[in-house]
C-alpha angles and dihedrals in degrees: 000000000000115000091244089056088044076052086062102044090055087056110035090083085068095026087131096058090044084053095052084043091057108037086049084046083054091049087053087055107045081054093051084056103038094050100064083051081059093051093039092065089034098061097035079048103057082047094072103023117010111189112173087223085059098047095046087042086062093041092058097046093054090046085049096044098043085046090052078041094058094041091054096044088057099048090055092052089044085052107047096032082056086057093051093047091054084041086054093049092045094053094049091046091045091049095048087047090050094046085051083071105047120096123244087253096074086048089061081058099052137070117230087219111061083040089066090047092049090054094036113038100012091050088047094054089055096052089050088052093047086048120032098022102049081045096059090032084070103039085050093058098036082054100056095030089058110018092047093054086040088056095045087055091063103044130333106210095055091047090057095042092045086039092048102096099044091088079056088063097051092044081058096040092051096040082060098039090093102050100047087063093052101053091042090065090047088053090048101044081054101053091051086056087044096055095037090063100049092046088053094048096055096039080056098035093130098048085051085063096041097054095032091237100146093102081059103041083055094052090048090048090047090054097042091044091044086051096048079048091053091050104040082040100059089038082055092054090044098056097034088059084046103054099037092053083053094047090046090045089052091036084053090042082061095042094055088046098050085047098045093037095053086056093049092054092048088055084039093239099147133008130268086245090048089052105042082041090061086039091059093039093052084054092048081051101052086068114049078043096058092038092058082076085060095049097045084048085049089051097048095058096046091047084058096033087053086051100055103041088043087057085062081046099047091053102091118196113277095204115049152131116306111235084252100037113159121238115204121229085183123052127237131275094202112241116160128210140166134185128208078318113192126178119190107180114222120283086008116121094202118059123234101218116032123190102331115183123178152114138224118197119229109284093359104141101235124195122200107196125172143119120305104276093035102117103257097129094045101063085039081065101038094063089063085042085245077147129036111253126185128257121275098016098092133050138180110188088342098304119116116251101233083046096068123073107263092234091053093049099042089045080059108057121043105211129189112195124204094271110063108214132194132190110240083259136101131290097261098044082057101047096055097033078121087055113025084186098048104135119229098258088062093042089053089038089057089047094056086044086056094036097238086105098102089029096061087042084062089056117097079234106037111189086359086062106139111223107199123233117320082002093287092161090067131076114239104257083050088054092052098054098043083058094047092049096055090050090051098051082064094064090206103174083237133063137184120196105177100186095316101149093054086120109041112079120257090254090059099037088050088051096045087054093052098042085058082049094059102041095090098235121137086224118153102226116201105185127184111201143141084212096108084181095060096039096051086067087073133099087245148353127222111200112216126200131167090349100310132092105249103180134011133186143073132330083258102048102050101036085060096058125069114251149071101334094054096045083058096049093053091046081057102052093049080054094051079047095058096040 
């Protein structure tokens, strides 16, 4: 699809309202011909009988008719500004709904910060191309389809000389088209890594400190902002030649009419009121002329602009419903199963999980413990599909996973990843983002689940606490169980917890574990750590290594065979030593 029919695309929701912008635009137009006709009789009329009734009589209409001119040139800009503005608010909701369905994994792949460019500047200059350059498109047109034929009329041969260097401004215009694009697509590449900078510096703004990197930062930032200068520089020179060579064709186009005019009038060869009449025309023509630059410059950035928001748009997910995914009317009773499961990521040449079979009985409390690679997050994000797995490898309660709806089978697992985000809101916001109507004695009763309860009652704010953006007011292990509460208010009959106690000392996390133990509730828990102590309170523990399981049973059990798990357990305890 061509960028002019994604343009239409763009506007046919509002095609209505650009078809009332235009025909008044239109309207505009027929009276900025038919007015210098006015003037024209009036003047070759008070020539040969000048009456002041008459004359007051033409003044008032021309006041009346460039009044009803002006109302009506209004009304169309109104209109079509107000399209590009929806369009505008569309796109941007189109594009946030689309980025909702994209895996995590297209996000490691993109930067925040040209995403923010892409929503804020790229969407802008489509707005400006669904607005103002539709707008002076068809004034353009309406200009030259109704003034040429109005100037003709009058007298040919000063139409065609004054006429004669307009071919002059399209041959500039398109010897600079390209590279105006070009250059378009340099300012707005610099912005992205601009932005993306900044976004990342402030994200990082305390390991700048730690490390006394701002010398280099600025640096960094100097290069990155001379760069977006360059760019935005040599796009400047290039419009400002443009635009001055399309003003000085259409000033040479008046010159030639006022010289060659004055001598037909001398020959009497034309009127006073024809000629003050072409005179008038070749002014309502310099603008819509010079404002074709405008418009080529308009259309180049939205031609770039298209190109980049429609790359968010072109990405499907690559993670979705199957055409004949099951919805549950019941909910799940959390079983998990897999089968000779594998798991390559994309562009890797090992896989990270290699032939997994096992099975963990509904509410059983499973460890995975193992060296750091060994593929312990990644089944932690192949049971919520976070990444795609294949068919017949993963099973909750004997469906397949890719065979069950993505919200039933999210709804159905609480997971806490390794980074424990929080939104820049208060404790309690963040606590019950599963459930935004949670009441206050399940958002408490989740805190004291996730032991943050007395913690958050010491803060000046208590529950109203604000966190700061990604939750930077509050220390890690904080952080943590703040997110494990909020995975806990939900009761999902499954919980993953990958690593998510790192931060939060043996003696809490054991205590965190125990306390899920004595709640009552029939929940499968699934939990990732390198805290042996913690992990030797499950039912059982599977031992991961290079991508397979490699032992599985009790703390007792294992810690009496030789092999990876008590290696591990004796590599613990030296640590504890040291500390």
């Amino acid at each position: 699809m061509s960028r002019f029919q994604k343009l239409l695309n763009y506007l046919n929701p509002y095609r209505g309202q650009v078809a009332q912008g235009i025909f008044a635009l239109f309207i505009v137009n027929a009276l900025s011909v038919y007015i210098p006709l006015l003037i024209r009789e009036g003047i070759d009329r008070l020539r040969t009988s000048f009456t002041s009734d008459y004359l007051t009589q033409l003044a008032i209409a021309i006041v009346a008719l460039t009044t009803v001119m002006w109302v009506v040139r209004m009304i169309s800009r109104i209109t079509i500004f107000r399209v590009g503005r929806q369009v505008q608010a569309t796109l941007k909701q189109n594009i946030f709904e689309h980025l909702l369905q994209l895996e995590p994994g297209y996000f490691a792949t993109t930067t925040v910060g040209d995403l923010v460019n892409r929503f804020t500047s790229d969407v802008e200059n489509i707005t400006r191309l669904v607005g103002f350059a539709v707008l002076s498109t068809a004034n353009i047109i309406f200009a030259y389809a109704l003034t040429l034929p109005a100037m003709l009329f009058i007298d040919v041969k000063l139409t065609l000389m004054a006429l004669a260097v307009y071919p002059l401004m399209l041959v500039a215009v398109q010897l600079f088209s390209g590279q105006l694009r070009d250059q378009q697509v340099v300012v707005q590449e610099s912005i992205s890594d601009l932005s993306e900078l900044i976004q990342e510096d402030m994200s990082g703004i305390a390991l700048i400190k730690i490390y006394a990197q701002e010398e280099n930062e600025r640096r960094a930032f100097r290069k990155k902002n001379q760069e977006l200068f360059t760019a935005n520089l040599k796009l400047a020179e290039s419009r400002n030649t443009i635009f001055p060579i399309i003003q000085g064709l259409a000033s040479i186009s008046l010159l030639v009419l006022l010289w060659q005019g004055g001598l037909a009038i001398a020959n009497q060869e034309i009127s006073v009121g024809g000629f003050l009449s072409l005179v008038i025309y070749a002014q309502n023509l310099i603008f819509p002329t010079a404002l074709l630059g405008f418009t080529i410059t308009a259309y180049q950035r939205g031609e770039v602009s298209i190109d980049r928001v429609e790359a968010i748009l072109f990405n499907q997910p690559q993670i979705a419903d199957a055409p004949t995914a099951l919805h549950l009317d019941t909910g799940l009773q959390g079983q998990i199963t897999a089968r000779d499961f594998s798991y390559t990521y994309p562009g890797a040449e090992t896989p990270a999980l290699k032939h997994l079979n096992f099975t963990i009985e509904a509410g059983e409390t499973i460890a995975i413990v193992g060296p750091i690679g060994s593929g312990k997050s990644t089944l932690a994000n192949a049971l919520p599909r976070l990444v795609e797995i294949p068919e017949n490898s993963l099973f909750i309660d004997g469906y397949d996973l890719t065979n069950l709806s993505l919200a039933d089978l999210r709804s159905a697992i609480a997971y806490v990843p390794q980074e424990s985000f929080l939104f820049s809101t208060s404790i309690e916001n963040n606590i019950r983002y599963g459930d935004p109507l949670a009441n206050q004695t399940v958002v408490e009763a989740a805190a004291k689940l996730g032991q943050i309860h007395w913690e958050v009652l010491n803060f000046p704010q208590q529950y109203d606490t604000i966190v700061g953006e990604r939750g930077i007011t509050l220390s890690g292990g904080q952080r943590q169980r703040t997110a494990l509460a909020r995975a806990l208010l939900l009761n999902s009959p499954i919980l993953i917890l990958d690593d998510a106690l790192s931060s939060v000392d043996n003696q809490t996390a054991t205590a965190i574990l125990q306390n899920l133990s004595k709640t009552g509730q029939k929940r499968t828990t699934i939990f990732i750590t390198h805290q042996l102590s913690a992990a030797a309170t499950a039912d059982r523990i599977l031992v991961m290594e290079k991508g397979e399981i490699v032992q599985t049973g009790t703390h007792q059990e294992l810690i009496s065979q030789e092999g990876l798990y008590q290696w591990l357990c004796g590599q613990n305890q030296l640590e504890e030593l040291l500390h």
